[in-house]
N, C-alpha and C positions, 0 to 999 in steps of 0.2 A: 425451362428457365424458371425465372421467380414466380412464385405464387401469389405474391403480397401486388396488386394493384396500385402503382402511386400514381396517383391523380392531386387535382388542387386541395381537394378537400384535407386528403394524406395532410398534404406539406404545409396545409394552415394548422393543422393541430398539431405537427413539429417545432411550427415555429411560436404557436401558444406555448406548449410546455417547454421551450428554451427563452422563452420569453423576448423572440425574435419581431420584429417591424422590418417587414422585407414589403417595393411596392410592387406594383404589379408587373414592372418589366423583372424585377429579379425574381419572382415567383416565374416568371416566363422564362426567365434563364437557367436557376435552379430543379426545375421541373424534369429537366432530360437529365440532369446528369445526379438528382438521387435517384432516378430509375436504374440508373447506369453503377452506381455503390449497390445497389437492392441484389443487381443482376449477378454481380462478382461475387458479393457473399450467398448467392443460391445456390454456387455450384458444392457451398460442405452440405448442403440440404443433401444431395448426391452420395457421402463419406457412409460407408456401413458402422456405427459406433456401439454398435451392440454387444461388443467384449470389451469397451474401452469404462474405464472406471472415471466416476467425474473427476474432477481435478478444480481445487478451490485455492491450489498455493500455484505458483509459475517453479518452483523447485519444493523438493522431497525435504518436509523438516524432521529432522531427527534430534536426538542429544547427543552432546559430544563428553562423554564421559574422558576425564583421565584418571589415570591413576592415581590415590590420595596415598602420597610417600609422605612421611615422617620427618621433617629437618630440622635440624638445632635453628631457633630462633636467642631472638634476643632477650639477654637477662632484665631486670627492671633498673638495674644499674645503668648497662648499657644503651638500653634506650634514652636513658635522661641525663645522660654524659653532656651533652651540648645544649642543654638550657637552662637555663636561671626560672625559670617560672616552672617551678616543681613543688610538690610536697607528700611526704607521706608512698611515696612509689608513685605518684599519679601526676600529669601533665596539670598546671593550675590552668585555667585560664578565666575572663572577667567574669564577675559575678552576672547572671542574667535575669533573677527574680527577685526584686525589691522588697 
């Protein structure tokens, strides 16, 4: 089964570094049953992973390339068909530096 000993002591330094205030009947309650989380996860301790590669994503990331096709875009004309705040080929908009 588990290797890992969880005693009182264990579960006061879990609940230091969660910065838990548990009193003494819930340390009496909690007591058996992180033993009992310890024991469920001892049994991967058991798994042979020595052909298995680490794994640091939950899925495979890759790039998803597509293909870069050529299409007729828009003239500079057409672009600025439907606005009044133009000049010069170029959208105006407010001045921003005083």
């Amino acid at each position: 089964m588990s290797k890992i000993k969880v005693d009182l002591e264990l579960l006061e330094k879990i609940c230091k570094n969660a910065r838990l205030r548990l009193t003494e009947d819930e340390k009496k309650e909690f007591l058996p049953q992180l033993q009992e989380v310890i024991n469920a996860f001892s049994v991967l301790e058991e798994l042979d992973i020595s052909k298995t590669k680490p794994s640091f994503q939950p899925i495979v990331i890759k790039n998803v390339w597509r293909e870069d096709i050529i299409n007729r875009s828009f003239s500079a004309e057409e672009a600025l068909a439907n606005t009044v705040h133009k000049k010069d080929y170029y959208f105006k908009g407010p001045k921003v530096v005083k």
